[in-house]
N, C-alpha and C positions, 0 to 999 in steps of 0.2 A: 522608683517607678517600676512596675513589673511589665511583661511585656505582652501584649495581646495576642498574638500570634508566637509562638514557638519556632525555633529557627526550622527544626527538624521538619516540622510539615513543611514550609514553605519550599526546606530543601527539595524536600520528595516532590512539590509538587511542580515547581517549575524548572529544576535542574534534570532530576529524576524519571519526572514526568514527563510534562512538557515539551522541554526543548529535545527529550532522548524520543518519545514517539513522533514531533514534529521529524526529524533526521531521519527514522527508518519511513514515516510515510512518502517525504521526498524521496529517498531512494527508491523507495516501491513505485512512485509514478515514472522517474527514469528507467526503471527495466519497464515497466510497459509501454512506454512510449517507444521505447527502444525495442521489444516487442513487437509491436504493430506497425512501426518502420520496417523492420525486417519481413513483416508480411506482408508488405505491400512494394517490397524490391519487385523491378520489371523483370529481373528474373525469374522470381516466382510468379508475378503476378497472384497475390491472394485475394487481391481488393476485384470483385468486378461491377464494372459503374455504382463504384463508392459504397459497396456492401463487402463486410467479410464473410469470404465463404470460408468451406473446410481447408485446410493446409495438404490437401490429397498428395502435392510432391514432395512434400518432408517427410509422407508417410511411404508412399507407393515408386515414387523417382519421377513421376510425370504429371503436369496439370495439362493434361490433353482438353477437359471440360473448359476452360478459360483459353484455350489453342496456344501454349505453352511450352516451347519445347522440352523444358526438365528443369534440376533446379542445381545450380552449384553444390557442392558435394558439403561446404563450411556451412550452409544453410540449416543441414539436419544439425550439425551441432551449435549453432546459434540457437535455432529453437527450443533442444531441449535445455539449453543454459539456464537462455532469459524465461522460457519455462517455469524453469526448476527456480529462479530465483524470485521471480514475481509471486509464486505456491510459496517458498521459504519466508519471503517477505510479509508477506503478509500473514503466516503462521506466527511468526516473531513478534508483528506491531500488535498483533488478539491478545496473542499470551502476556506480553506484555502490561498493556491496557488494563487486563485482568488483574496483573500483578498491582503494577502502580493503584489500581480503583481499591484494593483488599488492603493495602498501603493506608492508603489514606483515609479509609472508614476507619480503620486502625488508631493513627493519628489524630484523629477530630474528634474521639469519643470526650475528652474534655475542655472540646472549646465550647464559643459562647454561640448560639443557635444558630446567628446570620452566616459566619464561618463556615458553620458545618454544613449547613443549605446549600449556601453558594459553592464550596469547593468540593463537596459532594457531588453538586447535579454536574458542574463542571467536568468533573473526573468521570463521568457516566455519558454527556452529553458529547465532549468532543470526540471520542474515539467513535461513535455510531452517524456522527456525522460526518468524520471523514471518512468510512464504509462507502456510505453512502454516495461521497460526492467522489470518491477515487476514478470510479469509469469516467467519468465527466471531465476531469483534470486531463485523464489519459487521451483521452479522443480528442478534447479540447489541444492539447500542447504537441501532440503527432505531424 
């Protein structure tokens, strides 16, 4: 009996794929939740009545605009962390995506059509809906 599926795609696509962009997009919503936590410490105060504004005391030392006395000194470097790692994260889960998607067009060139449909559009569709729906998780889970 031969086998309809190939282990190697299957490998790429749910070990390789899958479950490895599923982990870095959860991380990516942890540093922004963690992120948007940190902007809305009553020290800084970033949040005013439920809007973010600009981070002006992680830049300047003072949110006099929100009447603010200054901002603990671990705040500039919490922001530029979770900053720099939310930008890295999300560099990583594209490039990624791109890879696994080139992967897998790769892989499919000799299956049987519905295969290639389905774990094509899959390999196309989930990473531009998690884009998508990331702010939404972030604000949502803050």
């Amino acid at each position: 009996m031969t086998r309809v599926v190939p282990s190697n795609l299957m490998k790429q696509f749910w070990f390789t794929g899958l479950v490895s962009l599923s982990v870095i997009y959860c991380f990516g919503i942890f540093l922004g939740v963690s992120l948007i936590n940190l902007l809305s410490l009553p020290e800084c105060q970033f949040l005013a009545e439920r809007q973010l504004i600009t981070p002006d005391c992680v830049f300047n030392g003072g949110c006099t605009d929100v009447g603010n006395k200054g901002c603990p000194d671990y705040s500039k470097v919490q922001y530029y962390l979770l900053f720099g790692g939310v930008i890295t994260t999300a560099t990583v889960g594209i490039a990624y995506a791109i890879w696994n998607a080139l992967r897998i067009f790769q892989l499919t060139k000799g299956s049987n059509f519905f295969l290639k449909v389905l774990l094509r559009s899959l390999t196309i569709f989930c990473p531009v809906f998690s884009i998508f729906t990331y702010p939404f998780f972030v604000m949502l889970l803050r």
